[in-house]
Structure formats: structure tokens, C-alpha cells
Backbone as a chain_set.jsonl record, in Angstrom:
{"seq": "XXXXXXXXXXXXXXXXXXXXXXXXXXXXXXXXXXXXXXXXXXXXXXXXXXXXXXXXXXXXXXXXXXXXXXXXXXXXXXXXXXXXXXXXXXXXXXXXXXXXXXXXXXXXXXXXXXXX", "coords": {"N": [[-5.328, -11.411, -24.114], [-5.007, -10.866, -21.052], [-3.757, -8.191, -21.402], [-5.759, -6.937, -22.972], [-8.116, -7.104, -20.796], [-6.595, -5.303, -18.95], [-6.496, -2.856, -19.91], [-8.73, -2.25, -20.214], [-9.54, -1.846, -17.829], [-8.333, 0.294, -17.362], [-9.197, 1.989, -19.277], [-12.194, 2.577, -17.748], [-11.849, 3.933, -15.977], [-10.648, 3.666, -13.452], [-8.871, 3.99, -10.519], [-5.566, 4.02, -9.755], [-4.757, 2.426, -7.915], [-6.433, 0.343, -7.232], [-6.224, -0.485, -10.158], [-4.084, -1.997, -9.825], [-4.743, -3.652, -7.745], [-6.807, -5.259, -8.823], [-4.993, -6.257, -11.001], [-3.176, -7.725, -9.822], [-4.847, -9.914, -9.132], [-5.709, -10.329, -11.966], [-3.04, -11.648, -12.503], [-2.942, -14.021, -11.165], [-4.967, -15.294, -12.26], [-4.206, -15.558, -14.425], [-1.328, -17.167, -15.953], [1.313, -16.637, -17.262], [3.903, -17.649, -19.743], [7.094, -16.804, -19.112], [8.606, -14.979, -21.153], [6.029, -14.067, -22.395], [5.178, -12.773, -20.325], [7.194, -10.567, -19.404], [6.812, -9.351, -22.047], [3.901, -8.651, -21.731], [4.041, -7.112, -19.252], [6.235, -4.803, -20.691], [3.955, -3.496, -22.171], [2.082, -3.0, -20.831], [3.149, -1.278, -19.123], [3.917, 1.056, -21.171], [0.983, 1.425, -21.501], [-0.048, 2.68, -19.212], [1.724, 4.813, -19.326], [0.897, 6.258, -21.119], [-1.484, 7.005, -19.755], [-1.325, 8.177, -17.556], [0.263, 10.945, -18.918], [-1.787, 11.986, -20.144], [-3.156, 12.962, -18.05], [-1.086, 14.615, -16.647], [-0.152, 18.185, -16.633], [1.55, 20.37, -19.097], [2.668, 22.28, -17.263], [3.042, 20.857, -15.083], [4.517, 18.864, -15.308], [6.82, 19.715, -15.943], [7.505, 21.399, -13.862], [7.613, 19.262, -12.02], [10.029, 17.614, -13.607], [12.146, 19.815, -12.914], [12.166, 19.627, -10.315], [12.839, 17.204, -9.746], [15.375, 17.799, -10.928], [16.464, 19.079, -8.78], [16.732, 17.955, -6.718], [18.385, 16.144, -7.402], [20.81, 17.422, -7.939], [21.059, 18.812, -5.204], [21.358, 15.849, -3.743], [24.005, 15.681, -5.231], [25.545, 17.464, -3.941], [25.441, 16.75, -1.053], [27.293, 14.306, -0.854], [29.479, 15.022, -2.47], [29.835, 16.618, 0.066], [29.986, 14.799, 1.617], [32.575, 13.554, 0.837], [34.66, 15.702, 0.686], [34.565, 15.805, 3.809], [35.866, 13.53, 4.455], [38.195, 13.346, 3.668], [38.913, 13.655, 0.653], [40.491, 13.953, -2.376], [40.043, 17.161, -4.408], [39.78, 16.515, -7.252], [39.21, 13.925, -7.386], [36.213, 14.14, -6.268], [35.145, 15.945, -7.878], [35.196, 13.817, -10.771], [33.997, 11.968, -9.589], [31.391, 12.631, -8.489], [30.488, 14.709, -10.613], [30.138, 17.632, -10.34], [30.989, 21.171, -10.583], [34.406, 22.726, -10.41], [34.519, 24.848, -9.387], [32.253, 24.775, -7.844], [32.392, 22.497, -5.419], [34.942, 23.665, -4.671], [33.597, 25.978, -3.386], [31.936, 24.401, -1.89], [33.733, 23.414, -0.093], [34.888, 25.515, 1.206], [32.839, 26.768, 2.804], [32.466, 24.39, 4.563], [35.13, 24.797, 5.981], [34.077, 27.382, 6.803], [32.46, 26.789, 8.701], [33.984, 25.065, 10.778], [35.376, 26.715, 12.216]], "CA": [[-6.512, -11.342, -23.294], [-4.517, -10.61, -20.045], [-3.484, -6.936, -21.532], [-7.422, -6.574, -22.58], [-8.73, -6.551, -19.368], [-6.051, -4.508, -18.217], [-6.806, -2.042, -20.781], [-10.027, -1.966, -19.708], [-9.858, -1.589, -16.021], [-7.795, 2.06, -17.205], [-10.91, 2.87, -19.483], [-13.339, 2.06, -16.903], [-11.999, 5.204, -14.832], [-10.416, 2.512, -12.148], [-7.292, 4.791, -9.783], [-4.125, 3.04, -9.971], [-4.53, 1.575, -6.489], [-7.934, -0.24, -7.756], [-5.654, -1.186, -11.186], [-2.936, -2.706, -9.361], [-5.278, -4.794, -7.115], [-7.398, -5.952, -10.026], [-3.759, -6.612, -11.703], [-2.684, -8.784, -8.862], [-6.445, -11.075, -9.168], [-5.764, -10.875, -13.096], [-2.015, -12.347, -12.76], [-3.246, -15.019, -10.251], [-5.919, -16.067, -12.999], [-3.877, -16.277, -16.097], [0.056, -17.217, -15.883], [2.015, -16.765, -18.754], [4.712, -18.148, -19.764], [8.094, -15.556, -18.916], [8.837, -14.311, -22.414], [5.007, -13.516, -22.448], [4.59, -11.919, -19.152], [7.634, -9.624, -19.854], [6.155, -8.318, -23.139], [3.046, -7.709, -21.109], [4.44, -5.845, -18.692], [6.709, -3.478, -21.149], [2.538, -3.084, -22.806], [0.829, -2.138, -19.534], [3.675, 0.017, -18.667], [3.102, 1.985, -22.052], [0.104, 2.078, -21.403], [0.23, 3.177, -18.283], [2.598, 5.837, -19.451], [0.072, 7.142, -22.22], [-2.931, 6.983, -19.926], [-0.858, 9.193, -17.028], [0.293, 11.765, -19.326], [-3.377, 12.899, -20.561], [-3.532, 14.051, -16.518], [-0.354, 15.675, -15.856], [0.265, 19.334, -17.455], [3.08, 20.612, -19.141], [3.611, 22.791, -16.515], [3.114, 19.974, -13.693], [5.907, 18.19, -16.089], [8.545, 20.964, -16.233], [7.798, 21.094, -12.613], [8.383, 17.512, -11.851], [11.457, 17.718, -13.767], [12.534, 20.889, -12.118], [12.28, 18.922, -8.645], [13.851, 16.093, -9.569], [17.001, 18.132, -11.05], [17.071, 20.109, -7.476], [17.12, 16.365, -5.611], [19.431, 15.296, -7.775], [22.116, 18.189, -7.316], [21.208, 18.118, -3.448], [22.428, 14.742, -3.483], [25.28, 15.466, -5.437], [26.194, 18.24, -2.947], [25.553, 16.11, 0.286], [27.66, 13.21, -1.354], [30.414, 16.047, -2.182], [30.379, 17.152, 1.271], [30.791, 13.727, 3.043], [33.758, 13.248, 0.351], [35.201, 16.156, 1.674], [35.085, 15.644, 5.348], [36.611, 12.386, 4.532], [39.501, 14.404, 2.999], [39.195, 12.611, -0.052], [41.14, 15.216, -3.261], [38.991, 17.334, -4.977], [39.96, 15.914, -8.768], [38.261, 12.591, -7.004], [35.095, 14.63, -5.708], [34.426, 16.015, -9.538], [35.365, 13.165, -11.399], [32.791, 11.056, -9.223], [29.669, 14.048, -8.623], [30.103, 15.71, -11.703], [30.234, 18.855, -9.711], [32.256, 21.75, -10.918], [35.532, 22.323, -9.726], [34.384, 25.785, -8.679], [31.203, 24.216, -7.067], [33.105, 21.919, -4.579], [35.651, 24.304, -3.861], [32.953, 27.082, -2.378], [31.195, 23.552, -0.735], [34.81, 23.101, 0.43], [35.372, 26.562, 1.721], [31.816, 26.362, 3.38], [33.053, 23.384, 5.52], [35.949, 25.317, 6.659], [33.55, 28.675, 8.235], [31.718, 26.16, 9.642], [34.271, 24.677, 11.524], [35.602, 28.342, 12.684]], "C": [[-6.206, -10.603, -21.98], [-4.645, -8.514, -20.545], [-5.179, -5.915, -21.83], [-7.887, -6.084, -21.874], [-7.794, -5.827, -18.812], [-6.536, -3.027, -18.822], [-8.306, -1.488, -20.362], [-10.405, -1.708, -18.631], [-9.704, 0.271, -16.369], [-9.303, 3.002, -18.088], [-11.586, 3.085, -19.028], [-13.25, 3.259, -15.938], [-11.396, 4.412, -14.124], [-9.116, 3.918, -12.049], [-6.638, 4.059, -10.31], [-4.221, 1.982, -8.564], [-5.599, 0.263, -6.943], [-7.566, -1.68, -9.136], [-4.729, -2.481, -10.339], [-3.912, -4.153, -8.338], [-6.216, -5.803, -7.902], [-6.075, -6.61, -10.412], [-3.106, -8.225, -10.752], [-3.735, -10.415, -8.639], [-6.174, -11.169, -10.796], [-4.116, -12.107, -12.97], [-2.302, -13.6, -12.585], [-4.04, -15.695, -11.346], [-5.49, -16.568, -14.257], [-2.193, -15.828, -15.988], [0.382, -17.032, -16.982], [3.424, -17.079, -18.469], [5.849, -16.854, -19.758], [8.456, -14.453, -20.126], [7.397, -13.395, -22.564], [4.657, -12.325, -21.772], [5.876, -10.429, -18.899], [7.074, -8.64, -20.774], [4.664, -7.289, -22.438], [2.77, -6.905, -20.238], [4.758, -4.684, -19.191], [5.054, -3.306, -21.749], [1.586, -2.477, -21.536], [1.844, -1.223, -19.243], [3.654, 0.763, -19.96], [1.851, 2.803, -21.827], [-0.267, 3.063, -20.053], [0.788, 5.08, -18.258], [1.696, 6.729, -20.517], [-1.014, 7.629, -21.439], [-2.187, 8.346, -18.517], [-0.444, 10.988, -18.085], [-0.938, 12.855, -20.157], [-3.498, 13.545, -18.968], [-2.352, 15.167, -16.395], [0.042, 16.433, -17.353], [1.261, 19.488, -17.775], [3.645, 21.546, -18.031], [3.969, 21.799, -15.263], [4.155, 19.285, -14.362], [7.03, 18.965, -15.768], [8.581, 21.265, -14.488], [8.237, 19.978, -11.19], [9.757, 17.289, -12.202], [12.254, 18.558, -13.101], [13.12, 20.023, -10.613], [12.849, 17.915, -8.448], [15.589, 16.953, -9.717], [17.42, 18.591, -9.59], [17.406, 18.841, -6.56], [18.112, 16.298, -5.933], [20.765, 16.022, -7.578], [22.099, 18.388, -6.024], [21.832, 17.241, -3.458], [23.778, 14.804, -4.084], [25.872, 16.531, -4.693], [26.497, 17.347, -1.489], [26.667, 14.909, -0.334], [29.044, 14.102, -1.437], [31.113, 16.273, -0.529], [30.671, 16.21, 2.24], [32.696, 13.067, 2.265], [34.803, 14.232, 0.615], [35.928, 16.487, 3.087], [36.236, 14.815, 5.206], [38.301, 12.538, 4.353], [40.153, 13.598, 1.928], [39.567, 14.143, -1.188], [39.853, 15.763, -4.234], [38.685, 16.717, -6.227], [38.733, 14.261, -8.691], [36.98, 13.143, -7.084], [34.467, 14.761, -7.522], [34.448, 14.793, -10.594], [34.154, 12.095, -10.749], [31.135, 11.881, -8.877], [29.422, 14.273, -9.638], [29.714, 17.134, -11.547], [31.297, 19.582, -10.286], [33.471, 22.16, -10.267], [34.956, 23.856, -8.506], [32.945, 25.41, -7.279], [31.925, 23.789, -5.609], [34.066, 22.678, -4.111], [34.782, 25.667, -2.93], [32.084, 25.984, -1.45], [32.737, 23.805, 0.074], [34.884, 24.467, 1.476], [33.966, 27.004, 3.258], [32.184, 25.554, 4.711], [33.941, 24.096, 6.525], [35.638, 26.531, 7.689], [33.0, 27.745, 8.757], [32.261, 25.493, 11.154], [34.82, 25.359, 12.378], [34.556, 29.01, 13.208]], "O": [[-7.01, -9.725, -21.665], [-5.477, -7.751, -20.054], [-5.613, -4.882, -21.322], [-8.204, -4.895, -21.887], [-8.247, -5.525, -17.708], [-6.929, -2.157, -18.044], [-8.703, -0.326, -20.284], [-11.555, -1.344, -18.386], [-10.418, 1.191, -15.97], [-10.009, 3.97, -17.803], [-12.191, 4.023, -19.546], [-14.191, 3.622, -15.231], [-12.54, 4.052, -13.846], [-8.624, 4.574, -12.967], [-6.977, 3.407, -11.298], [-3.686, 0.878, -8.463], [-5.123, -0.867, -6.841], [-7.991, -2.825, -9.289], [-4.905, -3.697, -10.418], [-3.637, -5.353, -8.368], [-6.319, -6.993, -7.601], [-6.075, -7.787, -10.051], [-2.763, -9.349, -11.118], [-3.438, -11.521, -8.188], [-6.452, -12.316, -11.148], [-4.209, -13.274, -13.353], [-2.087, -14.415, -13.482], [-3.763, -16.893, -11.403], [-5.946, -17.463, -14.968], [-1.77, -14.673, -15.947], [-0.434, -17.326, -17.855], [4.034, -16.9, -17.415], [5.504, -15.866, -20.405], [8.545, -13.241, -19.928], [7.488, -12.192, -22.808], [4.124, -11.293, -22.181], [5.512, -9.412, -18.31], [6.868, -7.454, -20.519], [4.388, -6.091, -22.493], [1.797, -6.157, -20.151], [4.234, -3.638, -18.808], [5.1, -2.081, -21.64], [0.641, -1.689, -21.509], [1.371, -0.102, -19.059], [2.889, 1.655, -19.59], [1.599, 4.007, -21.873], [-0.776, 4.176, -20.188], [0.459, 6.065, -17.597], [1.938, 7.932, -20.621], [-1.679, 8.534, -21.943], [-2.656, 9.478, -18.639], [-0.997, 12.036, -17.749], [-0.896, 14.016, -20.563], [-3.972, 14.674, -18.845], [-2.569, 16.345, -16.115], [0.337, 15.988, -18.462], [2.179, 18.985, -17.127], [4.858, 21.635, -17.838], [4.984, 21.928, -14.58], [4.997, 19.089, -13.487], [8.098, 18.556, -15.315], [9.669, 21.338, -13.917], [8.801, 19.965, -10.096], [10.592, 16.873, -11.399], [13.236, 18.009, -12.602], [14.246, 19.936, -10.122], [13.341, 17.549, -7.38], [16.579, 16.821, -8.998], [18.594, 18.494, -9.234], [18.335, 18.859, -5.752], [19.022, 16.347, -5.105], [21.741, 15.419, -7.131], [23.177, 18.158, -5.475], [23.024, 17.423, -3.214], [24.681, 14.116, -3.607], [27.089, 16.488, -4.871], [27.604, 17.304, -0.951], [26.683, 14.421, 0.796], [29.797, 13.947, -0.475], [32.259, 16.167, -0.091], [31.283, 16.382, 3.294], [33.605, 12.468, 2.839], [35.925, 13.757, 0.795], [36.988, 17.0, 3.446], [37.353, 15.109, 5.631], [39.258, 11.935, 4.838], [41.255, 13.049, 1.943], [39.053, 15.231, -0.929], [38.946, 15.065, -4.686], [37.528, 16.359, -6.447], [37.917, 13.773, -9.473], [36.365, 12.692, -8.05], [33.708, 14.027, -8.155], [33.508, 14.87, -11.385], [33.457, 11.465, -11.545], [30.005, 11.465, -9.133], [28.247, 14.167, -9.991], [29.092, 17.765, -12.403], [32.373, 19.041, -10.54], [33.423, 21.69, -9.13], [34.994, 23.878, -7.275], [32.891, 25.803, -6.114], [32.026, 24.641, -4.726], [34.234, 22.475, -2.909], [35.306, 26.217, -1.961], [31.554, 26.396, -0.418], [32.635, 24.59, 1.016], [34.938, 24.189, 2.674], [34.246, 27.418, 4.383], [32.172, 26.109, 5.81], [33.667, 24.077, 7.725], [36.224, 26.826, 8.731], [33.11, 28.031, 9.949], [31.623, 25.356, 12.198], [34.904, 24.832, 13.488], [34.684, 30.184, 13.555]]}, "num_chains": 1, "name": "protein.A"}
């Protein structure tokens, strides 16, 4: 019943902000027992996940992914470069980034005009 009316708020056209505050007045009205209220979470997040992907494009996808990979090697550069300062060995630096050896050694070399 709980997943019902959830189901139905996303048919109804409701935002997500609208869902979530409905969601928070449905929890309050009908507890379930933990085993339950797990399952019906992984089921609203499905759905959730089916009813988002009818909006976003494949290119707004491949561009989402795109932007995450560029975060995610940013951070493994800034993370690099404070393991560096630290003057921690490079074999450490790649073995914990996953940066290539050649990568870290032109961050490395980087560091050094900088301080010149």
C-alpha cells in the first residue's frame, strides 16, 4: 500500500521535493516493520531510478558521466599532490591514486617550477 501511493505521487506529475515531503507524511502514517521498510525503499529507489531516466538524455548522461570522471581525476590529482608535498615515494602515490607513474611524475615536476 505504502509503495502504491508512492507510485502514485510520481504519476501524478509531483517534483521530487513535493515526493519527498509527501514521503515523509506517508512514513509517519504507516510504519513497517525493518525487513519491510528496507524492501520498500530498494522499490521506490527503482522506481525512482526508472521514472528519472525517461527525463535525462543520452547526451545529458554521457555528460554527467563525463563530469563526474573529470571530478574524480581532479581529486585524484589534488590527493597526489598533497602526497607529494608530504614527500611521501611515488610507488606509494600510484599504488594509492591509481595515477600513472608518468602522471605523478609531470604533477611531481610541476611542484618543483612552482617552487623556483
Amino acid at each position: 500500500m505504502k509503495l502504491a501511493l508512492t507510485k502514485r505521487l510520481y504519476e501524478k506529475g509531483f517534483d521530487r521535493k513535493a515526493v519527498i515531503n509527501f514521503y515523509r507524511f506517508i512514513d509517519w502514517l504507516i510504519g513497517l516493520p525493518k525487513p519491510l521498510e528496507l524492501e520498500y525503499l530498494n522499490d521506490v529507489h527503482k522506481l525512482e531510478e526508472s521514472t528519472k531516466m525517461a527525463y535525462i538524455s543520452s547526451v545529458e548522461r554521457f555528460g554527467m558521466e563525463k563530469g563526474i570522471k573529470q571530478g574524480i581525476e581532479k581529486d585524484k590529482l589534488e590527493v597526489a599532490q598533497h602526497m607529494l608535498e608530504e614527500g611521501l615515494k611515488v610507488t606509494l602515490i600510484k599504488k594509492t591514486t591509481g595515477l600513472s607513474l608518468q602522471k605523478i611524475k609531470k604533477l611531481q615536476q610541476e611542484l618543483k617550477n612552482k617552487k623556483n
